[in-house]
N, C-alpha and C positions, 0 to 999 in steps of 0.2 A: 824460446830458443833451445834450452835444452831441453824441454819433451821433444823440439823437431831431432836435436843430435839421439836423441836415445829411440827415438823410432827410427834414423837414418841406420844406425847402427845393428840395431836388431835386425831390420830387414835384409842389410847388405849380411848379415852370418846365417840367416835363413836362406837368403840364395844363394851365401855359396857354399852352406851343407847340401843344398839341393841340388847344385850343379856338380858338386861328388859324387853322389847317388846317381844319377844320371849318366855320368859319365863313364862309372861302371857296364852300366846294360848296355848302353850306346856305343860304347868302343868295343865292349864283345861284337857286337854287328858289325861297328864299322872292323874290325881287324879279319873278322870274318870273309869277309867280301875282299880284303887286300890282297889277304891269302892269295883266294880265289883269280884275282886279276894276276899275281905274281906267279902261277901255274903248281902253286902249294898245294896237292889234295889232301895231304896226309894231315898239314897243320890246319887247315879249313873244317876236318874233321872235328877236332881237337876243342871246338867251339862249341858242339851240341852235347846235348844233357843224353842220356844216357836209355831217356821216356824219350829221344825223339826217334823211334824205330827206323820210320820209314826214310829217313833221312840218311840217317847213318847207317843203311842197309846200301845205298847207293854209293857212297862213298867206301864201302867194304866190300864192291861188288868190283870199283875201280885198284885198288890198290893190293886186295886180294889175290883177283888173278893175275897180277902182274908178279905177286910174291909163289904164288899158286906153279907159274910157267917157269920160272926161275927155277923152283924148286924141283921142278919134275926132268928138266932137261941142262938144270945147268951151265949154262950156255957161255958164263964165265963174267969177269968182271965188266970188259968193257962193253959185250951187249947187255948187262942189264943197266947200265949208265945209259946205253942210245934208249932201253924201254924210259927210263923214270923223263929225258927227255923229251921222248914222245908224248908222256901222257903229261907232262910242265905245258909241252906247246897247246896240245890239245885242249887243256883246264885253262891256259890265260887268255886262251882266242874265242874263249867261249862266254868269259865277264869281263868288259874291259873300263867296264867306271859306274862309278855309284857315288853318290849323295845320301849322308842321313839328315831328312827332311823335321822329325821329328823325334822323341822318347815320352812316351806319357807313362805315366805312373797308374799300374793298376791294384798293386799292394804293395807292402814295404820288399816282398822278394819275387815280384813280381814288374813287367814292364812291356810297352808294347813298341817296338821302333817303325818307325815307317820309312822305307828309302825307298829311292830310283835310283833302278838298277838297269843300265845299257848291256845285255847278254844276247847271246846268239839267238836267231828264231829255231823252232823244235823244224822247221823244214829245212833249214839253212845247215842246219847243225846234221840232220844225215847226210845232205846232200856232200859235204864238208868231208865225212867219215868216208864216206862211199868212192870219193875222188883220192885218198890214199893211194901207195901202190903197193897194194898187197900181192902180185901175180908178177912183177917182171924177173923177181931172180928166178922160177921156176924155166921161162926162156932161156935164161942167162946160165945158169946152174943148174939144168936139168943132166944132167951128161954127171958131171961130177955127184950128182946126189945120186942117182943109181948106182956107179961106183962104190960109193960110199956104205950102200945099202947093200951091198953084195960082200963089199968083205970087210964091214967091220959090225953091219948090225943094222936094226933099228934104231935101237938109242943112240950110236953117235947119228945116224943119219936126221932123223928128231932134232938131235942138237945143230947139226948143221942147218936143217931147215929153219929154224927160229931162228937162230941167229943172221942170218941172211933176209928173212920177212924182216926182221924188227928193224935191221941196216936202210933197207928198203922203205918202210914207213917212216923211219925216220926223217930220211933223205926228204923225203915227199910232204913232210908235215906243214911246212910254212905253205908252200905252194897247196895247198887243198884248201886253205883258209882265204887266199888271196881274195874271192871275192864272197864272202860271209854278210849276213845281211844280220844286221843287229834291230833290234827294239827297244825301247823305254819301258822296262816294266815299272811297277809300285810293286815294294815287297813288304809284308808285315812282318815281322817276328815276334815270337812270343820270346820272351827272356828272364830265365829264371834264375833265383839265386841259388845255388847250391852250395853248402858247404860256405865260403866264404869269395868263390868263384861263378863270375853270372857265365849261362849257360843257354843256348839258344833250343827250345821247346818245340818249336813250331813254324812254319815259312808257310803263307799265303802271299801267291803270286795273281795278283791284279791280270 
C-alpha cells in the first residue's frame, strides 16, 4: 500500500511538472492563434523568435506600411484608427478557430505543437482583397481632389486621397468577406525557449 501511495504520488508531480512545461510551448501557440482570430497582428507578432525570418517579415510587411502611409501623409487620428480597423477585420476574417491537438517534447527548450487551424483559402483570400472598395471616392471625390491639388499642393491632396481610400476600405471590409471560403489546416510549430519566454521558430502548414 505505500509503495502504491509513493508511486501514485511521484507520478501525479511528474505530470504535473510536465504539464507546466507544456503548457508554456502550447499556450504560446495557442495565444498566438487568439491573436490572430481577435484581428491583433502587432501582438501575433510578438509570439515568434527573432530566427523566425520569414515569418516576421510578413507581419512587418503588414504593420509597417500601415505605420509607413501614416507617416508619409499623415492623414490624422481618425483615419489611422479606420487603417488599424481595416487591417483587425482583415487579420480576424482570415483565422477564425484553432485547436491545439498536441505539444511533444523535443528538448528541454525545445517543443513541437500541432493544431487545426480553420483559416481562409490562399484563393479566397485574394478573391476577399480584390472585392474591397478601393476606386469609389475617386467617383465620388474626384472634383474636390483636383481642387485640392491646384491650390494647396500635392501633399494635402496625398493626404486627402488616403484618407478617403482608407474611409472607403473601411466601409467595405465586412462586406468583401461575406462569402470567404475557409479550410481545416494542420499547423506544426516549432517552439522555442528563449530566455525564459517560449517563442514560435517555425510554422509548417499541412
Amino acid at each position: 500500500m505505500g509503495k502504491l501511495l509513493k508511486f501514485s504520488i511521484i507520478s501525479a508531480a511528474v505530470l504535473l511538472m510536465t504539464g507546466c512545461t507544456l503548457s508554456g510551448a502550447g499556450k504560446a501557440a495557442d495565444q498566438y492563434y487568439t491573436a490572430l482570430e481577435e484581428g491583433d497582428a502587432e501582438a501575433a507578432a510578438a509570439y515568434f523568435s527573432e530566427s523566425a525570418e520569414d515569418e516576421l517579415e510578413n507581419f512587418r510587411k503588414i504593420t509597417g506600411g500601415i505605420q509607413q502611409m501614416c507617416e508619409n501623409y499623415d492623414p490624422g487620428e481618425e483615419t489611422e484608427e479606420e487603417l488599424r480597423s481595416l487591417l483587425k477585420t482583415v487579420v480576424s476574417h482570415s483565422y477564425i478557430r484553432h485547436e491545439i491537438k498536441s505539444v511533444e517534447k523535443v528538448s528541454d527548450t525545445e517543443y513541437t505543437v500541432t493544431a487545426d487551424v480553420e483559416m481562409i483559402t490562399d484563393e479566397s483570400s485574394a478573391a476577399c482583397l480584390e472585392a474591397l472598395d478601393y476606386d469609389s471616392f475617386y467617383d465620388e471625390d474626384a472634383e474636390e481632389l483636383k481642387e485640392i491639388l491646384q491650390n494647396e499642393g500635392e501633399e494635402a491632396a496625398g493626404r486627402f486621397a488616403v484618407t478617403k481610400m482608407i474611409h472607403c476600405l473601411n466601409l467595405s471590409s465586412d462586406t468583401a468577406f461575406e462569402n470567404a471560403v475557409y479550410e481545416k489546416r494542420t499547423c506544426r510549430l516549432s517552439v522555442i525557449l528563449e530566455g525564459d519566454v517560449w517563442k514560435i521558430r517555425d510554422i509548417e502548414k499541412e
